[in-house]
MIDO-634090 format. One line per 5 residues: number of its first residue (from 1); for each residue x, y, z of N, C-alpha, C, CB. Coordinates in pm, whole numbers. Glycine has a CB too. Layout:
// MIDO-634090
NUM) X,Y,Z,X,Y,Z,X,Y,Z,X,Y,Z; ...
// end
This chain:
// MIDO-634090
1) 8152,4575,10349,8284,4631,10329,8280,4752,10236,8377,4524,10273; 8218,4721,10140,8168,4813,10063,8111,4988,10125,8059,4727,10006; 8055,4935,10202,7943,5093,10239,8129,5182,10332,7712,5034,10439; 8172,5054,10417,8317,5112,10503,8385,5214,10410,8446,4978,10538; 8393,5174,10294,8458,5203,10184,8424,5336,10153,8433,5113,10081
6) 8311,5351,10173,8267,5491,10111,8295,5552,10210,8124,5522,10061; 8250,5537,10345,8230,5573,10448,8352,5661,10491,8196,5468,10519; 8491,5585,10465,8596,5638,10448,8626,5747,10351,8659,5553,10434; 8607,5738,10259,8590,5852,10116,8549,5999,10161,8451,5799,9998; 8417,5950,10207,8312,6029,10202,8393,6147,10369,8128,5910,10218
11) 8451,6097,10482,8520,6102,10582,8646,6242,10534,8574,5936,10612; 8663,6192,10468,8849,6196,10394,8779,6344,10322,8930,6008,10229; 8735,6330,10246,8679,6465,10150,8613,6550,10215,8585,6437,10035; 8542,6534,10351,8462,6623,10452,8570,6676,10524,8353,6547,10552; 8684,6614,10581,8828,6724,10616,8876,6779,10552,8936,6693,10654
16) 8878,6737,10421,8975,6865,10318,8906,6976,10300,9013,6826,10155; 8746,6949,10257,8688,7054,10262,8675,7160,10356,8609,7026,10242; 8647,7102,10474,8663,7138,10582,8772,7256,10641,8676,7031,10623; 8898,7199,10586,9008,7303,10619,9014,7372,10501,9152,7247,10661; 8988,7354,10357,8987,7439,10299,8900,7549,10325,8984,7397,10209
21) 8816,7549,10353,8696,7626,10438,8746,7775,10572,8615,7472,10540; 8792,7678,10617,8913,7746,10758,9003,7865,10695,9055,7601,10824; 9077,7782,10584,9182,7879,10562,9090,7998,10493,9315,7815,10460; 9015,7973,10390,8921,8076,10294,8881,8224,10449,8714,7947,10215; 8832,8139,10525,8759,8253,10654,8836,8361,10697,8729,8183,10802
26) 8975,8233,10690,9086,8318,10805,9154,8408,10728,9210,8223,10889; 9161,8392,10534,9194,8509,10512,9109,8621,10464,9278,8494,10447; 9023,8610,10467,8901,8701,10481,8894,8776,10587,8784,8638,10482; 8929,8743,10712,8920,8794,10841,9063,8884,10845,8904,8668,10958; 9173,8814,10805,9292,8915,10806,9254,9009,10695,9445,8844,10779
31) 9218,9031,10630,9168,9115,10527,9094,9226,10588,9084,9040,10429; 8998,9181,10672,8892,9306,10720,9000,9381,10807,8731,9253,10824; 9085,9274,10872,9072,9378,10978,9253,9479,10906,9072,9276,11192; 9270,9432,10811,9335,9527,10732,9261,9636,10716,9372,9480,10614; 9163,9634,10654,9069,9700,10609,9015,9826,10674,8985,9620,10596
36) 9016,9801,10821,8999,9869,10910,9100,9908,10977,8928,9828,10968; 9204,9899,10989,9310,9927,11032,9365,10044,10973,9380,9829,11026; 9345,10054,10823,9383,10151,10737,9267,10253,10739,9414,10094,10598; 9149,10253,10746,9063,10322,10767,9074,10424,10900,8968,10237,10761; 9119,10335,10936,9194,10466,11079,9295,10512,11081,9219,10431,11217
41) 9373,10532,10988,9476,10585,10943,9419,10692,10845,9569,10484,10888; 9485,10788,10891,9482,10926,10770,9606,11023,10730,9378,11039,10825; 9649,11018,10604,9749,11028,10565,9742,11206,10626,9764,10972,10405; 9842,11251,10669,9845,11423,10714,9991,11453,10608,9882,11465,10941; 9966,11573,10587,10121,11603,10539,10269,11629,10679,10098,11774,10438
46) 10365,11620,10623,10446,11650,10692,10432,11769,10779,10533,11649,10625; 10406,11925,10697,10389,12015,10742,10302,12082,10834,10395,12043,10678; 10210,11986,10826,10130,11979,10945,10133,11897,11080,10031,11955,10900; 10208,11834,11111,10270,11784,11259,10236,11851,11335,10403,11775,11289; 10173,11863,11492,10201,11942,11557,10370,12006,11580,10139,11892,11648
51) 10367,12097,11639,10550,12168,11684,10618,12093,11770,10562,12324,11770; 10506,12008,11889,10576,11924,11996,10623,11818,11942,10498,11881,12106; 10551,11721,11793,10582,11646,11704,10712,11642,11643,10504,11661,11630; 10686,11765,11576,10880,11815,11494,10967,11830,11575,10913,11970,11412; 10920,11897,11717,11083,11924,11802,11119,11790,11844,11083,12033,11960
56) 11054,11664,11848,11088,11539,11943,11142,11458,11801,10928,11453,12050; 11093,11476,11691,11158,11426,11575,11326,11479,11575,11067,11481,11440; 11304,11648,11551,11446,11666,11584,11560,11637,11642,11453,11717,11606; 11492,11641,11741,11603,11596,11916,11618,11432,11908,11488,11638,12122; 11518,11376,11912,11565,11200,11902,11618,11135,11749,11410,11096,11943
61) 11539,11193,11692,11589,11158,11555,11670,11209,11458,11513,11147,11498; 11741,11268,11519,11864,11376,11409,11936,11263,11328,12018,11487,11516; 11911,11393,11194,11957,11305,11051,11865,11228,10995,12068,11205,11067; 11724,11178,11031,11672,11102,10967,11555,11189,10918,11651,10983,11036; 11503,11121,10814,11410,11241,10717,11292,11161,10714,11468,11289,10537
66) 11199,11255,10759,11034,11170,10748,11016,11162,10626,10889,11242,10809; 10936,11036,10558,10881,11015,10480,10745,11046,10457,10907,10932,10475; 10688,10995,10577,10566,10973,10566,10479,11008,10697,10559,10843,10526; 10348,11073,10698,10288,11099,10840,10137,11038,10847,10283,11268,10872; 10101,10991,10943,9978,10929,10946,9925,10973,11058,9978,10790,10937
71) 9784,11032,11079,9712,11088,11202,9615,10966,11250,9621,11236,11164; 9635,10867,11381,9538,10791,11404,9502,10788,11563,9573,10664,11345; 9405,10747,11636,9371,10752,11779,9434,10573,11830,9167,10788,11797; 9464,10605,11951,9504,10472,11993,9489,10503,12151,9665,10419,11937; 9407,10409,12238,9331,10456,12353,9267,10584,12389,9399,10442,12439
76) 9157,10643,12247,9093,10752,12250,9218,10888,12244,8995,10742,12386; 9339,10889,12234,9423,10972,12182,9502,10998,12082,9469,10979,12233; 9516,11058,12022,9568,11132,11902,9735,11109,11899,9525,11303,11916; 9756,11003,11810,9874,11003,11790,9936,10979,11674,9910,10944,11858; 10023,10985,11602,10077,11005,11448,10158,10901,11428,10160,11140,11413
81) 10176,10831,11370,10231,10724,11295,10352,10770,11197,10116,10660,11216; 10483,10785,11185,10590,10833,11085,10694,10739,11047,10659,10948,11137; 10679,10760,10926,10824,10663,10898,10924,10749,10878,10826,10560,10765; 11048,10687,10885,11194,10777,10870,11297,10725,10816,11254,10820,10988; 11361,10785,10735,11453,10719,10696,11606,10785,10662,11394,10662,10599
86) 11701,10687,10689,11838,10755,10728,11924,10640,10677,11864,10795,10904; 12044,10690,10612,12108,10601,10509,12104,10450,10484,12223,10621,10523; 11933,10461,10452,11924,10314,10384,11848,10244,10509,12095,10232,10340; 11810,10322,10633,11792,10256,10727,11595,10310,10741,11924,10296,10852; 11588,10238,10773,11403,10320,10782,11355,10272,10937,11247,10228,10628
91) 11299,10323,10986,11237,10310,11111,11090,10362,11104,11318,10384,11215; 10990,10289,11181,10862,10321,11198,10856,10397,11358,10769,10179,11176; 10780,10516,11369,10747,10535,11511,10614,10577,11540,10832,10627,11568; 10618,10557,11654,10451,10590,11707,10429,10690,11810,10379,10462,11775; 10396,10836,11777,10455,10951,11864,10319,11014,11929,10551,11073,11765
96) 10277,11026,12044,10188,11115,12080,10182,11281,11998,10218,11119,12229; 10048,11355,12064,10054,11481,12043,10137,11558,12108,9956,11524,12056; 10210,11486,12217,10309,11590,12314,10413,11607,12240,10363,11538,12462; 10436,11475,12200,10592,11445,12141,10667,11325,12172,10687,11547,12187; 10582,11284,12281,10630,11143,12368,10603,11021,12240,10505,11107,12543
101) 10744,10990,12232,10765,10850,12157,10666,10721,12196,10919,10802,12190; 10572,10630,12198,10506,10549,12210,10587,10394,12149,10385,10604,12151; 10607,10357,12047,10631,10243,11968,10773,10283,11886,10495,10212,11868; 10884,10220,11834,10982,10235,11759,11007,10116,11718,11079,10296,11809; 10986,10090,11597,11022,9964,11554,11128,9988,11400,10865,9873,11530
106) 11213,9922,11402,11333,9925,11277,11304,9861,11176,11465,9871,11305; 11266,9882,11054,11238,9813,10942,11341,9742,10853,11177,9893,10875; 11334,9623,10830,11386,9570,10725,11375,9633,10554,11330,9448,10743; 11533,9648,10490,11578,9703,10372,11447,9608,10271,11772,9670,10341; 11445,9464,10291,11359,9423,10216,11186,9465,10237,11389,9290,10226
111) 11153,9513,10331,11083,9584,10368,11014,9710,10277,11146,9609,10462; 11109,9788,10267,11111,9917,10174,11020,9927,10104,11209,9935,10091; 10966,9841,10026,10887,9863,9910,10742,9883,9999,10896,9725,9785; 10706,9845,10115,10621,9832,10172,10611,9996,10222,10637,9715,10258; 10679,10043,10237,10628,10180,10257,10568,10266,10204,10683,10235,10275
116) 10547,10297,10119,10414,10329,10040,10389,10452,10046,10294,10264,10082
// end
């Protein structure tokens, strides 16, 4: 009964470890691929956009003011990453070199601080 005893113990402490283990990996792994994610990101200034960039900002986005510009490739093409923001409202977009909009996603106010 005795050895059951351990047997159980010994059982019980090999799963905790176990998943403690799991979680340690898995945030290590979200980490890299942070890591790399930002590495392909390169901060550009505003003023440098291409012109097809600024006129499609203009025309779709009137009133809202870039913050921020990021130059990165996404299926071997060149496309810019911008945030924008317009009374209190911020939006992320994902714009080719033509000008063609790709991604638009609306950010949460609690969000904000995350823009960086």
């Amino acid at each position: 009964m005795r050895k059951l005893s351990y047997l159980i113990v010994f059982a019980a402490l090999s799963l905790i470890s176990t998943t403690t283990f799991a979680q340690e990996v898995k945030e290590e792994v979200k980490a890299e691929v942070k890591k790399v994610l930002q590495e392909d990101k390169v901060e550009v200034k505003l003023s440098e956009l291409p012109e097809a960039v600024t006129d499609a900002l203009g025309d779709e986005f009137e009133g809202y003011t870039a913050k921020k510009a990021y130059k990165t490739k996404k299926e071997d093409k060149e496309v810019f990453y911008i945030k924008l923001e317009k009374e209190g409202k911020y939006i992320k977009i994902l714009i080719d070199a033509e000008g063609r909009v790709i991604e638009k996603k609306e950010i949460e106010i609690k969000e904000k601080s995350k823009l960086g």
